[in-house]
ZAKE-106739 format. One line per 8 residues: their letters; for each residue x, z, y of N, C-alpha, C. Coordinates in pm, whole numbers, always signed. Layout:
ZAKE-106739
a	X/Z/Y/X/Z/Y/X/Z/Y; ... $
This chain:
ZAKE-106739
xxxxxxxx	-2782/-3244/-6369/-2777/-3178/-6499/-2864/-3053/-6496; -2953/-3052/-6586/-3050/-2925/-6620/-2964/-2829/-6646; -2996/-2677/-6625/-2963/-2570/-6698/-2922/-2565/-6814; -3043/-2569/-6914/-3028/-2578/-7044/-2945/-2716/-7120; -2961/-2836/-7046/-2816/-2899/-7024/-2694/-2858/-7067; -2663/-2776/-6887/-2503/-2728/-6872/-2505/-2602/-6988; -2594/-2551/-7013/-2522/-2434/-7143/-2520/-2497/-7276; -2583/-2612/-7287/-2533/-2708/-7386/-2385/-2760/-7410 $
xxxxxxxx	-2381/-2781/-7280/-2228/-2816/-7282/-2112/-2738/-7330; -2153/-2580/-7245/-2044/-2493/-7228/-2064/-2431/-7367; -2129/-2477/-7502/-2134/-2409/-7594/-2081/-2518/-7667; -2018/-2592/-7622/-1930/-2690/-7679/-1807/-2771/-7613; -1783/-2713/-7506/-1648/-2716/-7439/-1599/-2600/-7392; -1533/-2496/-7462/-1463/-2390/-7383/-1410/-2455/-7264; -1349/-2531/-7236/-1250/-2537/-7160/-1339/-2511/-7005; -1463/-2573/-7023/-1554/-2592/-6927/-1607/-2439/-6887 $
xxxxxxxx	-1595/-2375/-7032/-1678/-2209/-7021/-1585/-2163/-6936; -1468/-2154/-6982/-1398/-2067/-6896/-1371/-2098/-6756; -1357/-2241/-6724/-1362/-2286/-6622/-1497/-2206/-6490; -1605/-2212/-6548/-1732/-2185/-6523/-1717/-2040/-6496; -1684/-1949/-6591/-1666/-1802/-6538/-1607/-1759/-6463; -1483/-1872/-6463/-1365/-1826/-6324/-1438/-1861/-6215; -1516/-1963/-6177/-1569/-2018/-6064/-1625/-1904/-6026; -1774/-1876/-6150/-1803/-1749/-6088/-1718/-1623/-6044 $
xxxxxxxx	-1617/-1603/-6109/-1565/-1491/-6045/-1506/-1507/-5878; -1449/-1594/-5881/-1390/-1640/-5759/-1524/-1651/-5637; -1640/-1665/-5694/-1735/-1687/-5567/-1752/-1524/-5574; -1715/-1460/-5668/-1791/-1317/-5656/-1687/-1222/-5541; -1544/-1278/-5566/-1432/-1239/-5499/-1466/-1282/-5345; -1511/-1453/-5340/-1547/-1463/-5244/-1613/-1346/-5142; -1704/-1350/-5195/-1857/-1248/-5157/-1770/-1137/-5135; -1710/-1112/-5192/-1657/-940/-5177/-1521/-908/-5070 $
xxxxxxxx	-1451/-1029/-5051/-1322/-1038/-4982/-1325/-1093/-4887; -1403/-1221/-4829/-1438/-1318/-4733/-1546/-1322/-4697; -1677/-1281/-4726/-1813/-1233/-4682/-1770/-1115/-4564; -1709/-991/-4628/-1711/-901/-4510/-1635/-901/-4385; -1588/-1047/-4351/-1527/-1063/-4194/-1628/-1143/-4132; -1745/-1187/-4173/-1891/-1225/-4132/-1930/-1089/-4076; -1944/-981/-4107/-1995/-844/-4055/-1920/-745/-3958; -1771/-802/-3966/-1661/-688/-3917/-1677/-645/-3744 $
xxxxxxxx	-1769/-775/-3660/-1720/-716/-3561/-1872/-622/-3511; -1994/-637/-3578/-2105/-558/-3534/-2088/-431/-3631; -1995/-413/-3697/-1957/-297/-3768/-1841/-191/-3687; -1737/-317/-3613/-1659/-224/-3559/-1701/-191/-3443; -1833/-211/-3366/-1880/-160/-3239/-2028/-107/-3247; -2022/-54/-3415/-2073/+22/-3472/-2280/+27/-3413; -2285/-154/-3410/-2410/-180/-3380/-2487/-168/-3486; -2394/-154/-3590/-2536/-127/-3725/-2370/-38/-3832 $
xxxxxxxx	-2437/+34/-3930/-2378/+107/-3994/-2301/-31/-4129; -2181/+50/-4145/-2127/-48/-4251/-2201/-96/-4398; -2328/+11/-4437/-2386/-10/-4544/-2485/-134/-4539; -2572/-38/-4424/-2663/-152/-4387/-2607/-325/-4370; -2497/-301/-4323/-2433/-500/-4282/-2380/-564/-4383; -2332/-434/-4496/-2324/-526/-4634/-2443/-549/-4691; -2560/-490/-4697/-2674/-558/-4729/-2736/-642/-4650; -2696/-640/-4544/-2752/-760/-4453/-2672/-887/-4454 $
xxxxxxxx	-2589/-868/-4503/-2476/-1001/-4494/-2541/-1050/-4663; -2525/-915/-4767/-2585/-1042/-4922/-2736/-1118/-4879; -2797/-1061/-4809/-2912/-1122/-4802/-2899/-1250/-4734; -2881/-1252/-4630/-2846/-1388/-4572/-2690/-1494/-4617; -2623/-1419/-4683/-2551/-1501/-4791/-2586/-1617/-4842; -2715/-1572/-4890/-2801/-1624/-5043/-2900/-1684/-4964; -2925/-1674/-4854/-3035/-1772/-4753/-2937/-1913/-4755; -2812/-1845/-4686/-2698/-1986/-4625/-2675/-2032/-4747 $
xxxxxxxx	-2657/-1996/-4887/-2595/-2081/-4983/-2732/-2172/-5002; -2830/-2133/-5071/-2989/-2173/-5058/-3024/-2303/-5015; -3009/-2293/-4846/-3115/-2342/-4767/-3025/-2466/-4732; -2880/-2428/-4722/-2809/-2564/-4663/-2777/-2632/-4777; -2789/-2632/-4896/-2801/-2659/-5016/-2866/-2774/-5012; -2976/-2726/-4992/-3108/-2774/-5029/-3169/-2914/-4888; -3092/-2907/-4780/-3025/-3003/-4688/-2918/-3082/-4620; -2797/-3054/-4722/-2701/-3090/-4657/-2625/-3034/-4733 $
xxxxxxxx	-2537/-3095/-4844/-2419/-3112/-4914/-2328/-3193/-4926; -2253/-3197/-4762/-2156/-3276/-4754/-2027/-3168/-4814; -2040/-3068/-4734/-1913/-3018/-4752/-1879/-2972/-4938; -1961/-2948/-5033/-1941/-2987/-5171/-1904/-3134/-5227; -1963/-3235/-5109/-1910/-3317/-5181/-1772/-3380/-5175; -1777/-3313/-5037/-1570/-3322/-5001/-1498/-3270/-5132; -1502/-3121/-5155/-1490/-3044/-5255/-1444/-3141/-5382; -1586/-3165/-5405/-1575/-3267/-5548/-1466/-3421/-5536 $
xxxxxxxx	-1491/-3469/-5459/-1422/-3567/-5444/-1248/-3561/-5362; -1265/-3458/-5351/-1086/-3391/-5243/-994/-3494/-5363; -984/-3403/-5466/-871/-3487/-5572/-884/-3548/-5700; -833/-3631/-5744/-835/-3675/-5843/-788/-3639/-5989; -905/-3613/-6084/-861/-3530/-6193/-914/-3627/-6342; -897/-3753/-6296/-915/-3871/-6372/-811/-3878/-6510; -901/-3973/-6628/-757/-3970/-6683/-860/-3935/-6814; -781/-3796/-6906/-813/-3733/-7027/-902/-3620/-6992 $
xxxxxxxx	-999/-3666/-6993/-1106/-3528/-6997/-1066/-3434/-7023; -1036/-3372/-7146/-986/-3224/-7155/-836/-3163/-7092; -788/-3279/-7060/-656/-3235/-6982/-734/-3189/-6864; -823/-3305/-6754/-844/-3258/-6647/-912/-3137/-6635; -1001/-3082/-6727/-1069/-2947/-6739/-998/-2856/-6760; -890/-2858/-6825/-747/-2775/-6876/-694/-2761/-6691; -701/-2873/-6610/-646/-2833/-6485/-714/-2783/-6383; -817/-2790/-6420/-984/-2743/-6318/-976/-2595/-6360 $
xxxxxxxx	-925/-2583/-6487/-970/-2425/-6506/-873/-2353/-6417; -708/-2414/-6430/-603/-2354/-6430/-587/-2331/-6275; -663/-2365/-6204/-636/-2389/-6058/-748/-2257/-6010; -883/-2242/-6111/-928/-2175/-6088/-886/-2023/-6116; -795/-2031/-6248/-704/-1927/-6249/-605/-1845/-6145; -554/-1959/-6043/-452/-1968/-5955/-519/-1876/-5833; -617/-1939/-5813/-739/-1873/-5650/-796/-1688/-5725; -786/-1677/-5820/-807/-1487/-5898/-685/-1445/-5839 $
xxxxxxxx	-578/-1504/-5893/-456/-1449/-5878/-401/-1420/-5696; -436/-1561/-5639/-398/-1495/-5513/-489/-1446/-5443; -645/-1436/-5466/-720/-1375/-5412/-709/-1188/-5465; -685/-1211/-5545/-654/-1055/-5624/-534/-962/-5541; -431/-1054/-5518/-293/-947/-5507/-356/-935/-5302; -413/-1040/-5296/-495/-1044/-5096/-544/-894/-5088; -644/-889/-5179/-758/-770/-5185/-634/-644/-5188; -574/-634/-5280/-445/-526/-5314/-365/-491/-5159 $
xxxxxxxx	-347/-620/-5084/-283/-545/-4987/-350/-555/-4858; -503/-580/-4903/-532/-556/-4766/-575/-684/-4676; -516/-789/-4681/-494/-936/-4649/-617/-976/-4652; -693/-1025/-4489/-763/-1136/-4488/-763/-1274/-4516; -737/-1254/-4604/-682/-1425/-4637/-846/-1453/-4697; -805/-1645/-4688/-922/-1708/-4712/-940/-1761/-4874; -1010/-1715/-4958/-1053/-1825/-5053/-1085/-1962/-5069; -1128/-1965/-4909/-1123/-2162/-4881/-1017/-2229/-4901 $
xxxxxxxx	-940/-2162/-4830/-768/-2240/-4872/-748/-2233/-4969; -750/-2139/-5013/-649/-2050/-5214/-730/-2182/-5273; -868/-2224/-5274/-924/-2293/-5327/-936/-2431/-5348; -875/-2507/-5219/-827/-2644/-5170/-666/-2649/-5237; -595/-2518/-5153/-455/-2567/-5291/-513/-2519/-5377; -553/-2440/-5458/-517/-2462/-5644/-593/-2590/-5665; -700/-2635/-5639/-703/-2775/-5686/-626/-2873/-5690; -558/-2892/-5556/-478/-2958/-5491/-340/-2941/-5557 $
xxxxxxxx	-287/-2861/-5586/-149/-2822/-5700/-196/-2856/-5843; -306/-2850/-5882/-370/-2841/-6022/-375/-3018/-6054; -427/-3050/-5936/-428/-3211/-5958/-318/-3265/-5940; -183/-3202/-5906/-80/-3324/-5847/-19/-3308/-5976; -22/-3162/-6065/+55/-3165/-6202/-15/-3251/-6284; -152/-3327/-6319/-203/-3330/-6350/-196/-3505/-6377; -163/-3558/-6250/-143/-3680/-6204/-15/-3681/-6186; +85/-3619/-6180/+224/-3608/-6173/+293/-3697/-6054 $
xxxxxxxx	+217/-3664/-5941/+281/-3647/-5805/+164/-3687/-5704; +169/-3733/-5613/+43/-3676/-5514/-105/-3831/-5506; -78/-3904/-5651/-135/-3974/-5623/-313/-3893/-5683; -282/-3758/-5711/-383/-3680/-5786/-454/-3635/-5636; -402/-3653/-5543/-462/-3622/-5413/-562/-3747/-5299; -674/-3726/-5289/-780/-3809/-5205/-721/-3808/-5033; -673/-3886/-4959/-602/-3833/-4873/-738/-3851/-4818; -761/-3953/-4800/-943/-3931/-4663/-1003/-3831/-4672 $
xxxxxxxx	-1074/-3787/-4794/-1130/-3677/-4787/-1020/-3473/-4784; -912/-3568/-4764/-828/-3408/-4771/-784/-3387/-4630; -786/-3490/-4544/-765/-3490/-4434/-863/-3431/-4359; -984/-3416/-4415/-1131/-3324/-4331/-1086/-3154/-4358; -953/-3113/-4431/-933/-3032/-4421/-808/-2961/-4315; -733/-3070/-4285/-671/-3090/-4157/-728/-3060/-4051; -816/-3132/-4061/-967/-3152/-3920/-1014/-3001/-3926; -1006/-2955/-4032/-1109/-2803/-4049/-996/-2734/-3978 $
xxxxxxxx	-887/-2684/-4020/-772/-2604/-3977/-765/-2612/-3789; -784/-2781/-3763/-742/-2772/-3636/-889/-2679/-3575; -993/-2726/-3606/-1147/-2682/-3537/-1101/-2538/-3542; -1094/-2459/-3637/-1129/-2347/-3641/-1029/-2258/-3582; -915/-2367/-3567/-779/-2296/-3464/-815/-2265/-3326; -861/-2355/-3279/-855/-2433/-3110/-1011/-2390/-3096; -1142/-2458/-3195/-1275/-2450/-3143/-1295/-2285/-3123; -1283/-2244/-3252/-1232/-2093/-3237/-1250/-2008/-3118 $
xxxxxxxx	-1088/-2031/-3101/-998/-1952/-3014/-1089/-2021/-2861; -1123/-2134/-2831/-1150/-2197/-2704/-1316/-2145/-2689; -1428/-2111/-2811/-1541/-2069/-2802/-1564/-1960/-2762; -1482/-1873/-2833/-1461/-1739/-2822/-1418/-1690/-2657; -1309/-1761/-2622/-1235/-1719/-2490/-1359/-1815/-2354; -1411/-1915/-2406/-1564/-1947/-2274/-1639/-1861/-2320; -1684/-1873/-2406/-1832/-1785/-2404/-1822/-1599/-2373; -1698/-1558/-2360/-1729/-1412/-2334/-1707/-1436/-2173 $
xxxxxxxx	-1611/-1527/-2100/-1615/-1560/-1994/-1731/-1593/-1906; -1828/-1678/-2012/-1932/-1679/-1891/-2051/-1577/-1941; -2077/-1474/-2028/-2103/-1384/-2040/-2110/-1301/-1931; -2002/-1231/-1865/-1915/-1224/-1792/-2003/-1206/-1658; -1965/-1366/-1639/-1992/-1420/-1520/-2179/-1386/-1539; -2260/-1374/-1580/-2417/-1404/-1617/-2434/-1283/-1579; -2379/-1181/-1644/-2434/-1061/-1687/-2322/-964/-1564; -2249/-1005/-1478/-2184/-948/-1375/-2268/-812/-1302 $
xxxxxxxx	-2374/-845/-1278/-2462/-775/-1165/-2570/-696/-1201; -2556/-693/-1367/-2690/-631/-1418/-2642/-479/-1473; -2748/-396/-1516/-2677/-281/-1505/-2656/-248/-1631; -2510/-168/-1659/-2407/-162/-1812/-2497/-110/-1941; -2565/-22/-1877/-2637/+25/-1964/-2742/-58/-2097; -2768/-98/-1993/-2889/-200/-2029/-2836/-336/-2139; -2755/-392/-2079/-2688/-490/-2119/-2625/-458/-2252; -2545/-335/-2274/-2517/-293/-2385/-2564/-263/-2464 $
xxxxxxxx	-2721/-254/-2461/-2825/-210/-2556/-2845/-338/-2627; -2866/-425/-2531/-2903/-554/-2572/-2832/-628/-2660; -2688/-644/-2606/-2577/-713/-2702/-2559/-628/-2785; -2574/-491/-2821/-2567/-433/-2969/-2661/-473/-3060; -2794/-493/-3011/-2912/-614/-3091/-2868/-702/-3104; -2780/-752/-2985/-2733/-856/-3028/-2679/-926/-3150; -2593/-852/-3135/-2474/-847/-3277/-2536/-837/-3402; -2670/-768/-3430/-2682/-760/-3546/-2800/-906/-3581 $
xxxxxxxx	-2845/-967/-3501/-2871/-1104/-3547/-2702/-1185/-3522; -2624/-1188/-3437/-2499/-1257/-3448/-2431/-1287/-3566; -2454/-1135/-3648/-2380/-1097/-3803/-2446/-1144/-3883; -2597/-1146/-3872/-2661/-1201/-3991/-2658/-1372/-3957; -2619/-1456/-3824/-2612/-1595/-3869/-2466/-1598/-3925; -2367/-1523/-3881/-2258/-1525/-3934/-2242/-1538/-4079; -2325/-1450/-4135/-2331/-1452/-4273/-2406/-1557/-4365; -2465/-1646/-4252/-2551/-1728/-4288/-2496/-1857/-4317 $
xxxxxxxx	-2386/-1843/-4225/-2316/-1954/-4212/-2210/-1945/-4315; -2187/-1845/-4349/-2035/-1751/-4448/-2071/-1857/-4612; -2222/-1809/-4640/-2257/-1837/-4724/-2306/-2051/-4726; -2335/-2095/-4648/-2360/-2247/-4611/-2218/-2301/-4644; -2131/-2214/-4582/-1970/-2325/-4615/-1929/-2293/-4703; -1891/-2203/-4801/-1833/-2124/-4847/-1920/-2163/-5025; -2034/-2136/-4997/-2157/-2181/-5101/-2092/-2307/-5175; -2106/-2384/-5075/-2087/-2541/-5132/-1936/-2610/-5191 $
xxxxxxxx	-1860/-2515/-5102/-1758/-2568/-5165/-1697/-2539/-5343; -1788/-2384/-5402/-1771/-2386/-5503/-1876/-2448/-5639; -2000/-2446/-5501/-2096/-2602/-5601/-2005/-2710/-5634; -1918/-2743/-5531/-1882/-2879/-5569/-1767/-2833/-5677; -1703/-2725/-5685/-1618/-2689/-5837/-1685/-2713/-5950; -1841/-2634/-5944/-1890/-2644/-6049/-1948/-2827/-6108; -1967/-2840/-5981/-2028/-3013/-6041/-1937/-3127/-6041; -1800/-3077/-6017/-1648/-3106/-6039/-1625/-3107/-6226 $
xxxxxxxx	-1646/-2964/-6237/-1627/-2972/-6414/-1720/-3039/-6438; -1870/-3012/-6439/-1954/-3082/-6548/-2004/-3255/-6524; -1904/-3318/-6385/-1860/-3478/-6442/-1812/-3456/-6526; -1655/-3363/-6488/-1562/-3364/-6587/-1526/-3397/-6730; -1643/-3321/-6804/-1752/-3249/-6917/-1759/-3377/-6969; -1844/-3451/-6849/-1911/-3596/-6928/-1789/-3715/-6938; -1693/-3722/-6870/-1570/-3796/-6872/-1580/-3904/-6773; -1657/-3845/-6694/-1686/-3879/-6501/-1589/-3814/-6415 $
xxxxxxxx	-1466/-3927/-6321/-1382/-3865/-6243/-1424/-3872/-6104; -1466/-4075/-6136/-1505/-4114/-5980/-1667/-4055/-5963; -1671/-3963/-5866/-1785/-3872/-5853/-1880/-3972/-5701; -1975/-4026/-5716/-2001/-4102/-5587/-2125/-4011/-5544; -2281/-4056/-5532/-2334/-3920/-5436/-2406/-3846/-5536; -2442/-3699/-5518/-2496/-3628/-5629/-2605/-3501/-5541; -2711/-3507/-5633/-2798/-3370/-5575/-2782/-3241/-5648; -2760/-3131/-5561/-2714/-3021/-5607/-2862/-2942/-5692 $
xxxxxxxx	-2801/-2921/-5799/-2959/-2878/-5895/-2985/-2741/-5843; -3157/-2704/-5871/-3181/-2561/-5764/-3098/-2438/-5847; -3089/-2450/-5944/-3049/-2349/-6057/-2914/-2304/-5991; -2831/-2420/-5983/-2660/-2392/-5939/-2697/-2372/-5817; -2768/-2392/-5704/-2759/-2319/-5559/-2786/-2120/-5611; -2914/-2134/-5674/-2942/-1972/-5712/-2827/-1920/-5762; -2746/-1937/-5853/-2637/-1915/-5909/-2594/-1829/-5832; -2475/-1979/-5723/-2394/-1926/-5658/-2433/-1818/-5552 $
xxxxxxxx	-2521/-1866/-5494/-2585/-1746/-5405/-2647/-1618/-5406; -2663/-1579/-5521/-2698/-1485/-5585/-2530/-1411/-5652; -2438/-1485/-5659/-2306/-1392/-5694/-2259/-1404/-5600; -2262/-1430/-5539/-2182/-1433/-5391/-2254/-1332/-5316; -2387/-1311/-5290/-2481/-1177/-5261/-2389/-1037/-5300; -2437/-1084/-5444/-2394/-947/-5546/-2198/-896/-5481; -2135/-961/-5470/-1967/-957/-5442/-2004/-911/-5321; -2059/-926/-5195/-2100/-896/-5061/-2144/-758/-5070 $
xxxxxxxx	-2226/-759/-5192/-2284/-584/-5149/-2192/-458/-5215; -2114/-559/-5271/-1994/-439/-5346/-1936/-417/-5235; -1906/-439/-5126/-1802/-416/-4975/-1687/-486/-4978; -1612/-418/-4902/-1471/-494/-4819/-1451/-425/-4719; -1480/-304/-4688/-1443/-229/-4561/-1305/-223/-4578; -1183/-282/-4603/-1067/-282/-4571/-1069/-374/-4488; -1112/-492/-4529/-1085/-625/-4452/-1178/-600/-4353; -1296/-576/-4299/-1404/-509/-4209/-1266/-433/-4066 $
xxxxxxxx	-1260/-311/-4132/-1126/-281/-4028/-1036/-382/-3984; -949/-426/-4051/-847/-504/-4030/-925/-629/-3937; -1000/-691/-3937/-1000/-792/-3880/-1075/-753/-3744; -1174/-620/-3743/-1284/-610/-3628/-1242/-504/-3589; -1153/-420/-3613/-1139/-281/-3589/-959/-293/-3504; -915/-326/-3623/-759/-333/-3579/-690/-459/-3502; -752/-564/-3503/-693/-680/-3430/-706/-642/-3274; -847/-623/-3209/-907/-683/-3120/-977/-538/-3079 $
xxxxxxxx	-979/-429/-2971/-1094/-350/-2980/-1202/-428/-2908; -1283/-417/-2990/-1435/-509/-2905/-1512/-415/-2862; -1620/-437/-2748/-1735/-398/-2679/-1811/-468/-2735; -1954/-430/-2702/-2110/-508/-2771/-2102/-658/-2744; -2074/-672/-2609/-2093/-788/-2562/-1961/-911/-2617; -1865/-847/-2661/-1739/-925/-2684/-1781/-966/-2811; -1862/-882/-2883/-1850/-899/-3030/-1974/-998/-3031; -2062/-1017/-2947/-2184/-1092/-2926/-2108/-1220/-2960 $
xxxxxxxx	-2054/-1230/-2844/-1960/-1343/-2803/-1919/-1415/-2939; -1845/-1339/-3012/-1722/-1372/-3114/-1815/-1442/-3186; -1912/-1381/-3268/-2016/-1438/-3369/-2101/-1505/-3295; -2115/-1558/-3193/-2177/-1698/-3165/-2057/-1769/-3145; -2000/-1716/-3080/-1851/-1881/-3103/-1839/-1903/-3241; -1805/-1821/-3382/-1793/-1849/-3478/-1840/-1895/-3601; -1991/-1860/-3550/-2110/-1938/-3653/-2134/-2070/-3563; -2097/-2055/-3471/-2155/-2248/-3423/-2048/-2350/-3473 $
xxxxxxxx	-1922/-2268/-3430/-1809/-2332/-3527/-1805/-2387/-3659; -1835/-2286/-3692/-1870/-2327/-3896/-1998/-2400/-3913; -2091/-2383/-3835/-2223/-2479/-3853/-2195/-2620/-3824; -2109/-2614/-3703/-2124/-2712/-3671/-2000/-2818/-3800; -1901/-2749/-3844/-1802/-2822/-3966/-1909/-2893/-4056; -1997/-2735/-4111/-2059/-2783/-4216/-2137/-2866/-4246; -2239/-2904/-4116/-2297/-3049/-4082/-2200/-3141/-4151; -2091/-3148/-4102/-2038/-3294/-4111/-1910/-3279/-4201 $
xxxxxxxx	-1973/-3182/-4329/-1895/-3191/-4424/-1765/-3170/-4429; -1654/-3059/-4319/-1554/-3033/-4310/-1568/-2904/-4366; -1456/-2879/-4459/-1450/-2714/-4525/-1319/-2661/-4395; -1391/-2528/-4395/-1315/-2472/-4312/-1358/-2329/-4388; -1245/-2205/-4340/-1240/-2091/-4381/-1282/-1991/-4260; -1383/-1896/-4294/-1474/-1862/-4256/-1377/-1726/-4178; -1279/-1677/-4260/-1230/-1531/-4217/-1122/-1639/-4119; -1093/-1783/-4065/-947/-1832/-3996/-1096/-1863/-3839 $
xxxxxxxx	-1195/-1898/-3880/-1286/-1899/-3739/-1307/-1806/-3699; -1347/-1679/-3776/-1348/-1561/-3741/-1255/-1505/-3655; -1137/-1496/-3716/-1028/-1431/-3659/-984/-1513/-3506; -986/-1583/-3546/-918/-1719/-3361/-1063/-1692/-3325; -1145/-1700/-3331/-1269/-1668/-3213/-1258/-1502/-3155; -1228/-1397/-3226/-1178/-1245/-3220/-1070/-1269/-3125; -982/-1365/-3154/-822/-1368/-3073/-857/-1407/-2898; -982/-1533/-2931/-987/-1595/-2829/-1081/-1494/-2717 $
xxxxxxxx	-1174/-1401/-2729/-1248/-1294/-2657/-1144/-1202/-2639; -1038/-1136/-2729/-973/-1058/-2656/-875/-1103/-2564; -791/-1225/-2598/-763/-1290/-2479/-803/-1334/-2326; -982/-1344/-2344/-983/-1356/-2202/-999/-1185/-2179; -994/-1095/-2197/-973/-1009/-2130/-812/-984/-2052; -730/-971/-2173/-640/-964/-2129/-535/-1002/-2281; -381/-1057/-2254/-341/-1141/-2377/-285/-963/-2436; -265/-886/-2359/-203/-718/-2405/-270/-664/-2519 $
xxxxxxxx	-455/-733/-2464/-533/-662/-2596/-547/-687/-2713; -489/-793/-2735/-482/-838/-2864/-352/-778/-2976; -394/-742/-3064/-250/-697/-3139/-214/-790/-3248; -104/-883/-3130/-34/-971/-3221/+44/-981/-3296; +96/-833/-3364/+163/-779/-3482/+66/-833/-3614; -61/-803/-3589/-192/-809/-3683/-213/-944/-3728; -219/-1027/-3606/-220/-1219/-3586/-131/-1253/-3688; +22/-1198/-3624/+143/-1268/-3705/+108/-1266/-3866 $
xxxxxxxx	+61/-1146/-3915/+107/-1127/-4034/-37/-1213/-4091; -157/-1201/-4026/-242/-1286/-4075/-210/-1440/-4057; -184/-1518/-3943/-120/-1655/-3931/+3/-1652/-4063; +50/-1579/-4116/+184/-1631/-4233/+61/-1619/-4364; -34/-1523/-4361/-44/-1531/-4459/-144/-1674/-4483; -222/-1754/-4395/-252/-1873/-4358/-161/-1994/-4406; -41/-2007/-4367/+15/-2022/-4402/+102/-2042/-4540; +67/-1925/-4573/+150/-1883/-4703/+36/-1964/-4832 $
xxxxxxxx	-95/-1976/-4811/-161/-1965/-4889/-151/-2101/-4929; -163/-2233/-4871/-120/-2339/-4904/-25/-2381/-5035; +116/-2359/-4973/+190/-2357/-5094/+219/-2308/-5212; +169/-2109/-5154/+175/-2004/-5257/+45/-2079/-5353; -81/-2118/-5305/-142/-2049/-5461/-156/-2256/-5521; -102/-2342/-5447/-119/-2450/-5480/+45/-2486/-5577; +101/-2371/-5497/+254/-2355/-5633/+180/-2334/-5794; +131/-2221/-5729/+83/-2171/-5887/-32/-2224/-5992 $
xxxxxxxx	-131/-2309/-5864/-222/-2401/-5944/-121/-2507/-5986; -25/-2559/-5951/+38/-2663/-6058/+147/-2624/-6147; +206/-2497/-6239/+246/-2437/-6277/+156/-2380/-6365; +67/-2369/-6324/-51/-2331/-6439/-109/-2403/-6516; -156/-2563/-6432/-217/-2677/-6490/-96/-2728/-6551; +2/-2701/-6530/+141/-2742/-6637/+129/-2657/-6744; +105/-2565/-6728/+119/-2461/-6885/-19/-2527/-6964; -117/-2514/-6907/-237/-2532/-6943/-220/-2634/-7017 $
xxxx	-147/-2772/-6997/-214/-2931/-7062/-73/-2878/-7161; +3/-2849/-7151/+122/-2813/-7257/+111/-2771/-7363; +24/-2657/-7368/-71/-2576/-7452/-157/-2633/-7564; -218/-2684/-7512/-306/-2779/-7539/-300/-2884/-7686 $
C-alpha cells in the first residue's frame, strides 16, 4: 500500500486513524522507555556522557528499524499473523485500536514508576487479549506463531543470562595478563560501539514488530484477516524509525539508572561483555523471526556478567521486582486489551 493510499484510507476509516496514532505513539513510548536500556550500561561506566548515547542510540535506532526492514521481516510478520482478528472488519479495527490503547496505558503508569518493563510484551498481550474478546475465547489466538514468543522468553532468559556469564569469563581469561590500564581504555571504546549495535538491534526487533501493527490494520482496512507474505513499504520503515529516533532522543535516564546503574555495578570490560551478549541475542531472534524484548535480554545478560563475578553483586531486590513486573505484564495489559476491545465493539 502507497502512502497516499494509506491516508486515503485513514480519511475514511477513523477507526484505522486512531488505531494508526496510537501505534505511533506507542513506538514513540517505545523509543523513549525501551530504547534507553540499549545505552544504560556504557552510560553507567560513564564511557560516553548520557546526552551523547541518547543521540547515539536515535541514530542507530533508525539505521536498525531501516536496514533490517529492508532485509528481513520475519519478526513483523509473526506480529501480523500472531492472532486472529477475522470476522467484521470494523469490529476487528475497533479491537486493533483497543489493544493499542491497552500498551499507552501500561506503558504509561511503567514510565510513572520507574519500571523497565517491555513494550514487546504490553504489545503481544494487548493484541493477544484484544483478539480473544474479539473471537470470544482463544480460538482468536495463532498458537504456531505465538509459540515463537515462548521461544523468545526462553532465549532471552537462559541465552541472556548464559552469554553474558561466558563471555565476561573468557574476557577474563584473554585479557588476564595485560596491563589494567590499557585494557580499560579499550573496553570503554568498547562500549560505545557495543551501545550503538545495541541500539541497532533495539531498533531491528522492536521496529518490526510495530510494522507488522501497522500492516495488521491496513489488511484490516481492506477486509484481509488471513495475512500470507507481504513487503514492508519504504515510507512505513521511515515512519517508524524516525519516531522511534525522535522518543530515544527525548531520554529515559530513569530507566538508564535502574537497569545499568542500580542492578549490577559494571566495569568497562563487564559492560563490553553485556552488549555483545545482548545484541547477538536479539540479532540472532530477529533473523529467525522470534520477537523478544529488548530491556528482558538486556537485563539477564547484566544478571549473567554480574554473576560470574560474584552471585552477592547482583542486587536481587532490583531482579525480583523487575522479573514480577515481566510477569505481570502478560496478564495485566492483555486483561485490559480484552476489556477494552469489549467496550470498544459494544460501543460501536
Amino acid at each position: 500500500m502507497g502512502f497516499t493510499e494509506y491516508l486515503s484510507e485513514l480519511s475514511s476509516n477513523y477507526f484505522l486513524l486512531i488505531t494508526s496514532i496510537l501505534t505511533l505513539l506507542v513506538v514513540l513510548i517505545n523509543g523513549w522507555t525501551d530504547a534507553p536500556n540499549a545505552i544504560a550500561t556504557c552510560v553507567s561506566t560513564r564511557a560516553i556522557s548520557p546526552k551523547k548515547a541518547i543521540a547515539m542510540a536515535a541514530v542507530f535506532n533508525f539505521l536498525g528499524v531501516l536496514l533490517m526492514s529492508l532485509i528481513n521481516n520475519k519478526v513483523a510478520f509473526t506480529i501480523a499473523n500472531m492472532v486472529d482478528f477475522g470476522g467484521d472488519a470494523t469490529y476487528a479495527l475497533a479491537a486493533l485500536c483497543a489493544a493499542m490503547v491497552s500498551i499507552v496505558l501500561w506503558a504509561t503508569l511503567a514510565w510513572v514508576f520507574g519500571i523497565p518493563t517491555s513494550e514487546s510484551h504490553a504489545l503481544i498481550a494487548g493484541i493477544s487479549g484484544a483478539a480473544i474478546a474479539l473471537q470470544g475465547g482463544l480460538s482468536g489466538i495463532n498458537g504456531s506463531e505465538w509459540m515463537k514468543v515462548v521461544y523468545g522468553l526462553l532465549i532471552s532468559t537462559f541465552l541472556g543470562f548464559g552469554l553474558g556469564y561466558g563471555l565476561v569469563k573468557l574476557i577474563e581469561i584473554i585479557f588476564k595478563k595485560f596491563d589494567r590500564r590499557k585494557t580499560t581504555k579499550f573496553f570503554r571504546k568498547g562500549q560505545i560501539f557495543g551501545g550503538a549495535g545495541m541500539a541497532f538491534v533495539h531498533g531491528a526487533q522492536d521496529g518490526q514488530k510495530f510494522i507488522g501493527v501497522f500492516l495488521l490494520g491496513a489488511f484490516l482496512s481492506k477486509g484481509v484477516s488471513d495475512i500470507g507474505e507481504f513487503s514492508i513499504p519504504l515510507w512505513l520503515m521511515v515512519l517508524c524509525s524516525a519516531v522511534m529516533a525522535l522518543g530515544t532522543s527525548i531520554g529515559g535516564y530513569r530507566i538508564i539508572k535502574t537497569v545499568g546503574m542500580d542492578m549490577v555495578k559494571l566495569e568497562e570490560y563487564q559492560g563490553f561483555a553485556t552488549d555483545v551478549a545482548a545484541s547477538s541475542c536479539i540479532l540472532f531472534s530477529t533473523l529467525f523471526g522470534i520477537p523478544v524484548s529488548t530491556t528482558h535480554v538486556k537485563s539477564t545478560a547484566i544478571m549473567g556478567v554480574g554473576a560470574a563475578r560474584k552471585l552477592s553483586g547482583v542486587r536481587w531486590d532490583i531482579v525480583r521486582d523487575m522479573v514480577l513486573t515481566w510477569i505481570l505484564t502478560f496478564p495485566g495489559c492483555g486483561i485490559i486489551g480484552f476489556f477494552m476491545a469489549k467496550l470498544f465493539i459494544a460501543i460501536i
